[in-house]
C-alpha positions as CSV (number, residue, x, y, z in Angstrom):
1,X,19.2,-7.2,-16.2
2,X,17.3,-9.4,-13.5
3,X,15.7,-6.0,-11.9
4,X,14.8,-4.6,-14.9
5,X,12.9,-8.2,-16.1
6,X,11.5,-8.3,-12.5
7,X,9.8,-4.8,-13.0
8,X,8.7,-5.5,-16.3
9,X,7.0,-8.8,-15.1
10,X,5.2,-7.1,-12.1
11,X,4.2,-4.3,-14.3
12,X,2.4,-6.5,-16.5
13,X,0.5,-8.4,-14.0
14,X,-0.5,-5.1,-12.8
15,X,-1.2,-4.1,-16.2
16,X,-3.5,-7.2,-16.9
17,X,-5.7,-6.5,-13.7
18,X,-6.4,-3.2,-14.6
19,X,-7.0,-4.1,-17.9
20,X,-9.3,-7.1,-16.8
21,X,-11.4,-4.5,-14.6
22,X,-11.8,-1.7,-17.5
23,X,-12.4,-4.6,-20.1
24,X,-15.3,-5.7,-17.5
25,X,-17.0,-2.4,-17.0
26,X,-16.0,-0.2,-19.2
27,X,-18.3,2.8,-19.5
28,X,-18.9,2.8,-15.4
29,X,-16.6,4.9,-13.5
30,X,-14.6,2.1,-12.1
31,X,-13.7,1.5,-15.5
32,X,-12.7,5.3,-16.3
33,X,-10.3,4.7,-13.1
34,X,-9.1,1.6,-14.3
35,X,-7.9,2.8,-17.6
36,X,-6.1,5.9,-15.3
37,X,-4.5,3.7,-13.4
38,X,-3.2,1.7,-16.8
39,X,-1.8,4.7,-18.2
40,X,0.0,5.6,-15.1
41,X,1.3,2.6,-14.7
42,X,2.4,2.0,-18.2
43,X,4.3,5.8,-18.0
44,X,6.0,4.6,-14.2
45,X,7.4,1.2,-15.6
46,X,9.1,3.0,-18.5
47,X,10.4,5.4,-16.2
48,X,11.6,2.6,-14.5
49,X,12.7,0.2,-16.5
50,X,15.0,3.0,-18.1
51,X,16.5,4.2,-14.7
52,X,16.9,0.7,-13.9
53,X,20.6,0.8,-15.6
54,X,21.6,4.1,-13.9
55,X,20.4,3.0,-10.6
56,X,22.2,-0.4,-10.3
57,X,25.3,1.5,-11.7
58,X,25.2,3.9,-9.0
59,X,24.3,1.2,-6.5
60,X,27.7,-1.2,-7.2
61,X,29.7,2.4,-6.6
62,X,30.4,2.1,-10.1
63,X,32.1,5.8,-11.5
64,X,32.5,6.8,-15.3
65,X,36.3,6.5,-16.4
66,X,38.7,8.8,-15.1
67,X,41.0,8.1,-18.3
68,X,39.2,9.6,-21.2
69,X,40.1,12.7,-23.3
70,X,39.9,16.5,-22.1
71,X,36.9,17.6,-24.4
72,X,34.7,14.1,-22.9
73,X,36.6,15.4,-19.6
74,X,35.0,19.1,-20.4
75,X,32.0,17.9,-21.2
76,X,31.3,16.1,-17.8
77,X,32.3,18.8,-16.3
78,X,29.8,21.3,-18.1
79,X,26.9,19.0,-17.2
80,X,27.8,18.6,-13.3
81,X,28.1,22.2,-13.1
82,X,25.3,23.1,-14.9
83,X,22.4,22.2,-12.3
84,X,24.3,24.4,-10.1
85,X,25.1,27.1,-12.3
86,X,21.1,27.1,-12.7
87,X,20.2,26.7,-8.4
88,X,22.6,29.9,-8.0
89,X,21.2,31.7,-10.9
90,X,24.9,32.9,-11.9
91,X,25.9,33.5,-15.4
92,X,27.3,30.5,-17.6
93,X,31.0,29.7,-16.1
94,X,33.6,28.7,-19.2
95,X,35.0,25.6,-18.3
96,X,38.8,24.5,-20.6
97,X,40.4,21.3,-19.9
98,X,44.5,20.7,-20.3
99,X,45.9,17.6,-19.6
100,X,42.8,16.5,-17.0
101,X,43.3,19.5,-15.3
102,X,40.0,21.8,-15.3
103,X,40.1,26.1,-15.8
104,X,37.3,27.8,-15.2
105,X,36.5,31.7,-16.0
106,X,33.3,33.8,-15.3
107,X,31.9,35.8,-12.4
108,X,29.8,34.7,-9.1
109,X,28.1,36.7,-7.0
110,X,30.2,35.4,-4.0
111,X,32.9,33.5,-3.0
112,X,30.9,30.6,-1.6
113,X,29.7,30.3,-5.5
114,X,32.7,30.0,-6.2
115,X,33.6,27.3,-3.8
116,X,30.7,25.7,-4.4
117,X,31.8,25.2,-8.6
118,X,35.3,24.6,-7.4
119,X,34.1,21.3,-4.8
120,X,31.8,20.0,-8.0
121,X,34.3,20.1,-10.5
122,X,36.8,18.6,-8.4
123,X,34.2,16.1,-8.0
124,X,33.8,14.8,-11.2
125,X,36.0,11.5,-12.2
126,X,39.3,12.4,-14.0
127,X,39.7,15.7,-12.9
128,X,43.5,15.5,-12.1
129,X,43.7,19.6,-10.7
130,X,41.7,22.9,-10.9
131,X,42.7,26.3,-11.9
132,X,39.9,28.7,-11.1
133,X,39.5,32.5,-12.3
134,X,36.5,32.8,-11.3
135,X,35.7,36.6,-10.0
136,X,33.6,37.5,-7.1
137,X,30.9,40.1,-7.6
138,X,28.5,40.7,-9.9
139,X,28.1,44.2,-11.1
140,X,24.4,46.0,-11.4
141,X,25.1,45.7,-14.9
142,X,25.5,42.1,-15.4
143,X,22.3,40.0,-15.9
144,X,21.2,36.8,-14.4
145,X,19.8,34.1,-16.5
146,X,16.8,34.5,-14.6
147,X,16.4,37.9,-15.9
148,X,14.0,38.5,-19.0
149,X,12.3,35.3,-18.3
């Protein structure tokens, strides 16, 4: 909470020297650049202020917990794969979780792909085991997301 008052307190003296300057000479181009600058600002110290939370989190080597259902379990899973799924341009992978252990079905083109899934999911926090039947290969048939756009 102390960073997050900290960068709301140095955004808003920023903020009031810009807006001193464009309140001063508005219609000059100094002004025009002033009221820029305030609008950047303003958008950064949102951004900021809301990653704030995340970043401390992240900092203290906090990780979500490991004891929660399988469909929460699932669903971390889905969205740490998914970046990857979308970087290797492979076709969604079907992800099932039993007793915090994770199965995965689909096809990659390779089996680094595959590995490369495999290490993530075994990554995320409460994944107890990993049963993969993933299948190396895609054939010219099958699409990739990338496809059609």
């Amino acid at each position: 909470m102390r960073t997050t008052k900290r960068l709301i307190q140095v955004g808003a003296a920023g903020a009031m020297t810009i807006g001193a300057i464009a309140t001063l000479s508005p219609d000059s181009r100094v002004g025009r650049v002033a009221r820029s600058l305030a609008t950047r600002l303003q958008r950064d110290l949102r951004y900021a202020v809301a990653s704030a939370p995340g970043i401390m989190y992240r900092l203290a080597g906090r990780r979500p917990d490991p004891n929660v259902p399988d469909d929460v379990l699932a669903d971390r899973i889905r969205s740490s794969i998914g970046p990857l799924e979308h970087k290797l341009d492979i076709p969604r992978i079907h992800v099932m979780v039993q007793n915090h252990v994770a199965i995965l079905h689909g096809e990659v083109d390779s089996p680094f792909e595959a590995s490369a899934l495999e290490l993530a999911v075994l990554d995320v926090s409460g994944v107890d085991g990993l049963e993969s039947h993933l299948h190396y290969g895609l054939t010219p048939g099958d699409t990739r997301p990338s496809e059609g756009q």
